[in-house]
C-alpha positions in Angstrom: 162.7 119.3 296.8 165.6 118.0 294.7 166.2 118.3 290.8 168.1 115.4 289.2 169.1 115.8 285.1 168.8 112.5 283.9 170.9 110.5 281.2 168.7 112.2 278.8 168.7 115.7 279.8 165.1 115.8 281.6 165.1 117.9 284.3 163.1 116.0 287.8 162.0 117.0 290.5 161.2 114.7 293.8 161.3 114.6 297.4 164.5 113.2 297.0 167.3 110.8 294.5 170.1 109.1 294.5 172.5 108.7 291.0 175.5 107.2 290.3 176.8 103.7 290.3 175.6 102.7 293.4 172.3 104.1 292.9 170.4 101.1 293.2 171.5 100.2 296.6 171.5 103.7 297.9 168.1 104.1 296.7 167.1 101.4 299.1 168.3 102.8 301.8 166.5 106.2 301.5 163.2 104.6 300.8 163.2 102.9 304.0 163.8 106.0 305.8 162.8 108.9 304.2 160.0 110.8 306.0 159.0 114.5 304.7 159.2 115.5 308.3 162.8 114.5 309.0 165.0 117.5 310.4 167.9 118.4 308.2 170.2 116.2 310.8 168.1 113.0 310.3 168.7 113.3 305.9 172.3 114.3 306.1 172.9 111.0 308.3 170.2 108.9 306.2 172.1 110.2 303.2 175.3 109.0 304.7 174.2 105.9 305.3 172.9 105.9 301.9 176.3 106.5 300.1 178.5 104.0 302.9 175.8 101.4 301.7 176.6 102.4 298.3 180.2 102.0 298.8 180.1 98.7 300.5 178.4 97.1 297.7 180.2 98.8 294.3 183.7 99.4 294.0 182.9 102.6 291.9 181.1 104.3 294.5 184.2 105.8 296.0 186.1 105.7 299.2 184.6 109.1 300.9 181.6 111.3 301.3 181.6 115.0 300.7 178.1 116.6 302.0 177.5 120.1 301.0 174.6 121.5 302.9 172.8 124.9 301.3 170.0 126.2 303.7 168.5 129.8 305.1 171.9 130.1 307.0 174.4 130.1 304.1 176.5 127.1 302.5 178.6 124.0 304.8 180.8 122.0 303.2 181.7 118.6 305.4 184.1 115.7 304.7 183.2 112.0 306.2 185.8 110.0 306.4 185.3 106.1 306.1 
């Protein structure tokens, strides 16, 4: 489960969201592969796939990827360069 704060301060919840400029595009991207059964290294690379489509397609949407991954184990913090 995610929580996203929208532009009006409402508080979500969902399986998962993307934000930002290059929402829209990213958004595809998880839709066609997002499956509640995925292991945690099947989101992190659909979510990088998510953001480099992201990136391709708006100039605003950055030139890197920082992923930082919270689970039972304690907190990673991982750099993709493009």
């Amino acid at each position: 489960m995610v929580y996203v704060l929208d532009p009006l301060g409402s508080v979500i919840s969902d399986q998962y969201a993307t934000v930002g400029t290059g929402e829209e595009t990213a958004i595809g991207v998880v839709e066609a592969g997002y499956s509640p059964s995925m292991s945690q290294k099947e989101a992190r690379d659909l979510a990088v796939s998510a953001i480099k489509a992201a990136i391709a397609r708006d100039a605003m949407s950055g030139n890197g990827i920082d992923i930082l991954t919270i689970d039972k184990t304690g907190i990673r913090e991982e750099g993709v360069n493009l």
